[in-house]
C-alpha positions as CSV (number, residue, x, y, z in Angstrom):
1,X,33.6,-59.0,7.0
2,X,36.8,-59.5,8.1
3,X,38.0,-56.1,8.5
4,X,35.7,-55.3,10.9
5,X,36.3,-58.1,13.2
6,X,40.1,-56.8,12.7
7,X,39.1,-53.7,13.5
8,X,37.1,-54.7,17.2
9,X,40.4,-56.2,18.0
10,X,42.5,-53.2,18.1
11,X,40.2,-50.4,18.4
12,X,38.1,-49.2,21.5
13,X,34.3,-48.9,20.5
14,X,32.1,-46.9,21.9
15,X,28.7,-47.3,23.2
16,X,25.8,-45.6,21.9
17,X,21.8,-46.0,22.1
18,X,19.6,-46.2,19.3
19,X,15.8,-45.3,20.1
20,X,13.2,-47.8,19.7
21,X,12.0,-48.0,15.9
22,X,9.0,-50.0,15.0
23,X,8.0,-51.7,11.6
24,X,4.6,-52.2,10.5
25,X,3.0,-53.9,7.8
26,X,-0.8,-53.1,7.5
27,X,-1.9,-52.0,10.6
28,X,-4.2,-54.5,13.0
29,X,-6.1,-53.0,15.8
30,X,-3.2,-55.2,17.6
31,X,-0.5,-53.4,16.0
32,X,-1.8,-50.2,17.0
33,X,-2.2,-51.2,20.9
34,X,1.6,-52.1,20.4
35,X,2.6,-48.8,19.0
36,X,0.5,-47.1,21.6
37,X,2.2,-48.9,24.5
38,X,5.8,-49.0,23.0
39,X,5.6,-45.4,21.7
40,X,8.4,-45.9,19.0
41,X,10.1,-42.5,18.0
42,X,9.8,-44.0,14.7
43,X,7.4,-46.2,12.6
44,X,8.9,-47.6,9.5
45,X,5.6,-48.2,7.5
46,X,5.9,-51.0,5.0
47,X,3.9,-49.9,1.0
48,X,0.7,-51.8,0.4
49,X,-2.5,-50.5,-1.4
50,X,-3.6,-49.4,2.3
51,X,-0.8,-46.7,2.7
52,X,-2.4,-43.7,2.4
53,X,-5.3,-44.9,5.1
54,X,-2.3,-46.3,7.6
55,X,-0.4,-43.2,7.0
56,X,-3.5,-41.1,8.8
57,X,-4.3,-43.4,11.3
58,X,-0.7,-43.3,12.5
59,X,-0.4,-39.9,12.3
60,X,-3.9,-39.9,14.7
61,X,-1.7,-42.1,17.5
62,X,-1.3,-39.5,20.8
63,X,2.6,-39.6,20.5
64,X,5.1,-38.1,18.0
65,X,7.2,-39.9,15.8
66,X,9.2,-40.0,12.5
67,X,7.5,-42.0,9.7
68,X,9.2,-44.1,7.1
69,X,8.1,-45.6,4.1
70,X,9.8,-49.1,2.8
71,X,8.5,-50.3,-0.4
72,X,10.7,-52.8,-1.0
73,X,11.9,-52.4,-4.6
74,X,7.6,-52.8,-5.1
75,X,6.8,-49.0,-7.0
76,X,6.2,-48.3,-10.2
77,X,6.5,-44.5,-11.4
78,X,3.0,-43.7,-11.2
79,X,2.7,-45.4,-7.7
80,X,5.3,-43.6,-6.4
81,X,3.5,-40.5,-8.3
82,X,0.6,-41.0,-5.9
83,X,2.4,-39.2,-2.5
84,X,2.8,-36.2,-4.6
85,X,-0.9,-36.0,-3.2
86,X,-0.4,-36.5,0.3
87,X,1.3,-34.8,3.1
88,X,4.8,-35.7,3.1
89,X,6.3,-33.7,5.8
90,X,6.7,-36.5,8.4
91,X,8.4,-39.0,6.1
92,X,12.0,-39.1,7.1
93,X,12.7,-41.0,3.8
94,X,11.4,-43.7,1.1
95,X,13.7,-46.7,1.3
96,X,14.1,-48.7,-1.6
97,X,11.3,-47.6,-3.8
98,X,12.6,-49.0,-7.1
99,X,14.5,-52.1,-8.5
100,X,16.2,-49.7,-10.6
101,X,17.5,-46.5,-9.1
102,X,17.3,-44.6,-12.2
103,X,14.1,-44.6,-12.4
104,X,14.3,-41.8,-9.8
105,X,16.5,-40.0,-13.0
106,X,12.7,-39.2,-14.6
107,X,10.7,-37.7,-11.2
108,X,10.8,-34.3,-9.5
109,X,12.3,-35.2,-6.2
110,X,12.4,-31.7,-4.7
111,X,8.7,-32.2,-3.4
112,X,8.7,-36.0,-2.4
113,X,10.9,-37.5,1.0
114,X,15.0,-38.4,0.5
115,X,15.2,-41.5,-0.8
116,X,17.4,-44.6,1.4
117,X,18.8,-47.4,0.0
118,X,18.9,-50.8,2.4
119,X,21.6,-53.3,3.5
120,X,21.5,-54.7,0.8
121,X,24.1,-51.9,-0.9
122,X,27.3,-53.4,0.0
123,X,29.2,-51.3,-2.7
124,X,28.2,-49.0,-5.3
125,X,28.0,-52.0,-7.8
126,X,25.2,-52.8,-6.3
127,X,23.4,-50.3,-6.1
């Protein structure tokens, strides 16, 4: 965009650190040796039909670490149904669990992780 490159031209920014964030999809007994050795502070945990499985053996690693779940536009109501049956309390959020957002309009969200939307949302259009 060009406002921002406007912007870096007459404005001082700051440096600032962001901690190491992994992203898994599936989880390989190589994967694991790479989370155990980089020791992310958080795993972003991409949906497949093993979720529930990868969400215990990543919760059995010997380090602490925010968990969160991208499905990718991939969920259908019931699927997403299915972590109303599984410790949640980790999960820092769900990103982009539907195509459309308003499915979330029909579900009980006070017992399931906030809900993130992805780069994609460049204005509330598109949303």
């Amino acid at each position: 965009m060009v406002v921002m490159a406007v912007y870096q031209m007459y404005n001082d920014l700051h440096d600032f650190e962001v901690q190491y964030g992994a992203t898994v999809s599936g989880l390989t007994n190589s994967q694991i040796e790479t989370l155990l050795e980089t020791r992310p502070k958080r795993i972003k945990l991409k949906w497949s039909t093993s979720l529930i499985k990868d969400l215990e053996t990543i919760r059995l690693l010997n380090f602490d670490c925010d968990i969160a779940i991208d499905a990718n536009e991939s969920l259908t109501k019931p699927s997403f149904l299915q972590l109303a049956n599984v410790n949640t309390s980790d999960i820092i959020y769900i990103e982009e669990p539907f195509k459309i957002l308003e499915d979330l309009n029909d579900i009980d969200m006070s017992i399931f992780p906030r809900i993130a939307i992805d780069e994609k949302a460049l204005s509330i259009e598109k949303i």
